[in-house]
MINUZA-315346 format. One line per field, with one value per residue: residue in three letters; x, y, z of N, C-alpha, C in turn. Coordinates in steps of 0.02 Angstrom, whole numbers, plus 50000, padded with zeros to 5 digits. Layout:
REM residues N
mivex: ALA	...
n.px: X	...
n.py: Y	...
n.pz: Z	...
ca.px: X	...
ca.py: Y	...
ca.pz: Z	...
c.px: X	...
c.py: Y	...
c.pz: Z	...
***
This chain:
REM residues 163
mivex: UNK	UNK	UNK	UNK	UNK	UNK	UNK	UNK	UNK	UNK	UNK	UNK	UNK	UNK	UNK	UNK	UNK	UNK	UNK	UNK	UNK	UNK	UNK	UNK	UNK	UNK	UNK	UNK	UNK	UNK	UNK	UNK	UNK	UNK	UNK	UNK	UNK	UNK	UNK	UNK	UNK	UNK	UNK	UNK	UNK	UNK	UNK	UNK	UNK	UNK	UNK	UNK	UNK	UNK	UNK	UNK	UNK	UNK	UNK	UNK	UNK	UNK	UNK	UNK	UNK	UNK	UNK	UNK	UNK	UNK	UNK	UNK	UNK	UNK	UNK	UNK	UNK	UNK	UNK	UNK	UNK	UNK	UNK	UNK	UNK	UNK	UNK	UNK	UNK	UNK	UNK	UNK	UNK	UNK	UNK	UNK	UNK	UNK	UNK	UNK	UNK	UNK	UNK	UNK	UNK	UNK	UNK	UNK	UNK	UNK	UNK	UNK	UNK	UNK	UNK	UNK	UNK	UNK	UNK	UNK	UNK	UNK	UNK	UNK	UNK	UNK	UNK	UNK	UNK	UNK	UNK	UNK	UNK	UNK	UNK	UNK	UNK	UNK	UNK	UNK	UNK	UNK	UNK	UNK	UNK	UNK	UNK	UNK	UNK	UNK	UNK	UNK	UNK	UNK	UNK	UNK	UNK	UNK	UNK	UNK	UNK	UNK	UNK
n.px: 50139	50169	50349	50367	50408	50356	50236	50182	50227	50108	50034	50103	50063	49964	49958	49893	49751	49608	49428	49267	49326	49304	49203	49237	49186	49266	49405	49554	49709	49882	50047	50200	50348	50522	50630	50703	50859	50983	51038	50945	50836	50887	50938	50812	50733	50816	50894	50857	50753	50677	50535	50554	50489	50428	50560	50588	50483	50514	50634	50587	50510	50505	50398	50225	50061	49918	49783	49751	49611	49640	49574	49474	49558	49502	49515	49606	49764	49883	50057	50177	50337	50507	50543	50420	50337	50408	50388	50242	50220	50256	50192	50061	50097	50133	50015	49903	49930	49908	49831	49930	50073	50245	50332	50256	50212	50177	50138	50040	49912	49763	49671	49539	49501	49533	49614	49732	49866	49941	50086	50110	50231	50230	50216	50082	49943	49853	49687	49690	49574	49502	49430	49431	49477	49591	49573	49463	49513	49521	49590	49690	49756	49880	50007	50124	50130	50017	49905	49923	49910	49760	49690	49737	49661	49548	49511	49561	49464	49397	49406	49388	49290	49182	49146
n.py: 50880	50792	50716	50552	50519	50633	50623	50520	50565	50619	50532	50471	50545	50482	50396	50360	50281	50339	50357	50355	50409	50463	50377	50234	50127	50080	50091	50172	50165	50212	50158	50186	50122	50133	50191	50073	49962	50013	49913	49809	49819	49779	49658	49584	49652	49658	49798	49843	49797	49862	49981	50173	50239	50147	50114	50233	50240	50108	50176	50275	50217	50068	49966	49983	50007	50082	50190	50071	49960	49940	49845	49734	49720	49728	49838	49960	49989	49888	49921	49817	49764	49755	49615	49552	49599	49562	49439	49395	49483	49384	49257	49323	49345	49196	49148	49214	49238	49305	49411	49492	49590	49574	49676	49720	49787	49704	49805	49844	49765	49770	49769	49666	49611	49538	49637	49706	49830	49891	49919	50011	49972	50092	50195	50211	50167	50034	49928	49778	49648	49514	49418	49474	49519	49580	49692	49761	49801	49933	50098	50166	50298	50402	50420	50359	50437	50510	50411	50382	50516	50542	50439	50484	50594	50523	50468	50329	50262	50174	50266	50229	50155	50241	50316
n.pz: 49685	49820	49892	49929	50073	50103	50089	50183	50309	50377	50438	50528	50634	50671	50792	50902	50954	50877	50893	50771	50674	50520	50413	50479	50585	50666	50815	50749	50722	50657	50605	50559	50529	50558	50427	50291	50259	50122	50075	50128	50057	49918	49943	49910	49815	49641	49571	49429	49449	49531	49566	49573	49647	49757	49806	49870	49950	50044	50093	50161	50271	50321	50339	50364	50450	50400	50447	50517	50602	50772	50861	50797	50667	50547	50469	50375	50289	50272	50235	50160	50210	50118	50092	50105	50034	49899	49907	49911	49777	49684	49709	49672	49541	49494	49550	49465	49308	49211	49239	49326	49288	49255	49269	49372	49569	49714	49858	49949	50075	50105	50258	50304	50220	50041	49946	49861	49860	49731	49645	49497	49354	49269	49361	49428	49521	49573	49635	49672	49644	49711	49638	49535	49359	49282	49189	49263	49374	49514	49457	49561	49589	49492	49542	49698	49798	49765	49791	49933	49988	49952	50013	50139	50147	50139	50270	50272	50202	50069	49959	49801	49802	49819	49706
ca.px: 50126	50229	50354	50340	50401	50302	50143	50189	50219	50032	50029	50147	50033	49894	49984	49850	49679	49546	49347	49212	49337	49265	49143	49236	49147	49329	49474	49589	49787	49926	50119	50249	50394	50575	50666	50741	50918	50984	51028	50878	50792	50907	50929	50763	50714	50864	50897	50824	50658	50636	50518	50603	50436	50445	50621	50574	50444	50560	50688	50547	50454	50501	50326	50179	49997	49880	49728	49742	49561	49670	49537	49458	49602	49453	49490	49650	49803	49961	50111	50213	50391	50531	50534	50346	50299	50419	50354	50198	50210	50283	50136	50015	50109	50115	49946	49867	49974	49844	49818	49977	50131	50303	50333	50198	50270	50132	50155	50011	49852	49688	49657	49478	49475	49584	49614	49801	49891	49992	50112	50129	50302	50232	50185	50012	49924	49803	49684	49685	49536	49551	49404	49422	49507	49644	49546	49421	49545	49540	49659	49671	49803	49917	50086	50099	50107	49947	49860	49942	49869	49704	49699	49746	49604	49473	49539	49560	49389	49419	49384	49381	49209	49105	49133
ca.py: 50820	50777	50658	50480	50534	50669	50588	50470	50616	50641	50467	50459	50583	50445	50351	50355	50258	50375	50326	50400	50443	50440	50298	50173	50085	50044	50125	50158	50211	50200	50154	50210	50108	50178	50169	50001	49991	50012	49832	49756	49821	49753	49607	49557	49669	49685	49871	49819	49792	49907	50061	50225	50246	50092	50122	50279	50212	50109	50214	50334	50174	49998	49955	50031	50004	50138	50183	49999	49936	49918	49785	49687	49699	49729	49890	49996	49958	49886	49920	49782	49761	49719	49550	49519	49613	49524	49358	49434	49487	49343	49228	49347	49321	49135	49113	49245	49260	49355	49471	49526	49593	49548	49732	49743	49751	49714	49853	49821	49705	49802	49709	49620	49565	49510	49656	49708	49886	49865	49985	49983	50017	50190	50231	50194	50142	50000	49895	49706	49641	49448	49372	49527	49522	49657	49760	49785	49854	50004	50130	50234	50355	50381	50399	50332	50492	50530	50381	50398	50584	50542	50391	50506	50616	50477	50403	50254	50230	50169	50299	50241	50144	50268	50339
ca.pz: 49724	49869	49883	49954	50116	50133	50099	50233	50360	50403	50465	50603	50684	50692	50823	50965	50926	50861	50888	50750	50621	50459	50412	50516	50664	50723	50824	50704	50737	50620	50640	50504	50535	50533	50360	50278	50239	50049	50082	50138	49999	49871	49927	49879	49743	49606	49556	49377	49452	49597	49542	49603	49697	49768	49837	49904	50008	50085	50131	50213	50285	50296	50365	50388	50463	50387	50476	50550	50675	50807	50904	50758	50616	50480	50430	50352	50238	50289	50168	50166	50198	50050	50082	50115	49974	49855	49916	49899	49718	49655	49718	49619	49472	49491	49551	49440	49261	49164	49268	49366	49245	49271	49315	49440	49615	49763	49906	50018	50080	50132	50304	50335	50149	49986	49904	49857	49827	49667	49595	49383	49307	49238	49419	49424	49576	49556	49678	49639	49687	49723	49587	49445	49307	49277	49172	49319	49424	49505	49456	49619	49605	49464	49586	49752	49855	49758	49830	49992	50009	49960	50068	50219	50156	50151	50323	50271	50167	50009	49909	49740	49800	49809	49643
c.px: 50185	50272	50320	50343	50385	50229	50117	50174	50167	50004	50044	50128	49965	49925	49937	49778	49620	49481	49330	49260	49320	49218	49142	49202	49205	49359	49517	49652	49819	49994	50140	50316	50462	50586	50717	50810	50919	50998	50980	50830	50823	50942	50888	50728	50808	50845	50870	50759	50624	50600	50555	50537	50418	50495	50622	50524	50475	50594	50652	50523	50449	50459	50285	50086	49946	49797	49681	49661	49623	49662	49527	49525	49547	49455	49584	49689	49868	50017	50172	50313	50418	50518	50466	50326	50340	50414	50263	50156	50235	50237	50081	50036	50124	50037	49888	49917	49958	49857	49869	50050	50181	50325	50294	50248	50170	50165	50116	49955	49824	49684	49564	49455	49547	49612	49690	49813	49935	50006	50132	50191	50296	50229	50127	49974	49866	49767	49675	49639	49534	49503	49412	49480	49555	49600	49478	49431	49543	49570	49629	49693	49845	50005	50071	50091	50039	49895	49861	49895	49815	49671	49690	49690	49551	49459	49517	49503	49428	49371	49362	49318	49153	49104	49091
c.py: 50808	50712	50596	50490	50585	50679	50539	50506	50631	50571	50436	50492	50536	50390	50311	50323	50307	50335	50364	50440	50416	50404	50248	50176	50071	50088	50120	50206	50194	50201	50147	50176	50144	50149	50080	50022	49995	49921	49788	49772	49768	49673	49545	49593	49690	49746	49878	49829	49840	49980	50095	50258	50189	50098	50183	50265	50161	50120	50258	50289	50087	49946	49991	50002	50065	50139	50105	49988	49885	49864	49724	49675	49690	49795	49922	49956	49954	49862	49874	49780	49753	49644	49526	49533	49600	49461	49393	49441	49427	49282	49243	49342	49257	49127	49154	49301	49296	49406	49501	49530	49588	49626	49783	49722	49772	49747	49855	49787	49771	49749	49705	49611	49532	49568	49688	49782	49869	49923	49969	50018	50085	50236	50222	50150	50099	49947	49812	49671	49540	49403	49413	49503	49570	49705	49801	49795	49918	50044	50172	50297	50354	50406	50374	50384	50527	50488	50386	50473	50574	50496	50436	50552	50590	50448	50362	50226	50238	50214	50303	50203	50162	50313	50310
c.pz: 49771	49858	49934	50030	50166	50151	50150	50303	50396	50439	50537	50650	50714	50738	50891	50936	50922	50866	50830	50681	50542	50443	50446	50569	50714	50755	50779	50731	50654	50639	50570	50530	50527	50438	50345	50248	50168	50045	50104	50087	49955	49880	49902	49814	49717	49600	49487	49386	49517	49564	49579	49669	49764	49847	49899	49964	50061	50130	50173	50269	50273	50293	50368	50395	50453	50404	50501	50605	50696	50865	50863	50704	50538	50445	50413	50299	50270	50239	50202	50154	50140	50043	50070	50053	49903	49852	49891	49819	49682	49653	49670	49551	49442	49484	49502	49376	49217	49192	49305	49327	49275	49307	49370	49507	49662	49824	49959	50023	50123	50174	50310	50245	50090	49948	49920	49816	49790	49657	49521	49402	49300	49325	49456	49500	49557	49631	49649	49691	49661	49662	49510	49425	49313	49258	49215	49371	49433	49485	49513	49629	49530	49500	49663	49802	49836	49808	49888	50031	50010	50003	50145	50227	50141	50224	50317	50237	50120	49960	49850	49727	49798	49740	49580
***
């Protein structure tokens, strides 16, 4: 399996708006941000709580718009900054204590709905969908350059729906 910022790599080539790819109806691009510093990470996640997957994504990618509809804004996944996505996770584990563990970290929002990329402690890629329960979460990937890859080979369709 590749790492984090190699699974990213296939991304930064989608910079130009595509028509007709895959299932979407939309134009879809993507933008991979540069890298975040070791300090802008840690100032919002402690070193305690940052996965090592996590961190790595980061440092490859301090942003990122993945197979974004670059007209409407209804279609791709945009991985959220440190900050955003420790405001982010911290909301879901207020507003939803059942269901979102203390070592869950939220990493990105599916745009034209609710649904949230979560990474588990073990690694584990999960989708959090905004009325389920936990245990009727996806699991999508079990590391993140897994989901990431298969992601880049669904463009951008959520894959784990048509199973």
């Amino acid at each position: 399996m590749p790492t984090v910022n190699a699974a990213l790599d296939p991304y930064r080539g989608w910079t130009e708006p595509r028509d007709g790819v895959g299932s979407s109806p939309f134009r879809l691009a993507s933008k991979v941000e540069s890298r975040a510093s070791i300090d802008e990470v840690s100032e919002v996640w402690p070193a305690h709580a940052l996965l090592p997957e996590l961190e790595a994504l980061w440092l490859s990618s301090r942003e990122a718009w993945l197979f974004q509809d670059i007209d409407y804004g209804q279609w791709g996944l945009h991985i959220l900054d440190p900050a955003a996505a420790a405001a982010r996770t911290s909301a879901g584990r207020t507003s939803r204590p059942g269901d979102f563990e203390a070592t869950d970290a939220v990493v990105g929002e599916f745009l034209g709905d609710t649904d949230l990329l979560v990474l588990e402690a073990n690694g584990g890629v999960l989708v959090a969908l905004p009325l389920d329960p936990r245990t009727d979460w996806p699991r999508v990937a079990s590391t993140l350059p897994e989901f990431l890859t298969r992601y880049l080979e669904a463009v951008g369709d959520k894959y784990w729906e048509s199973s």
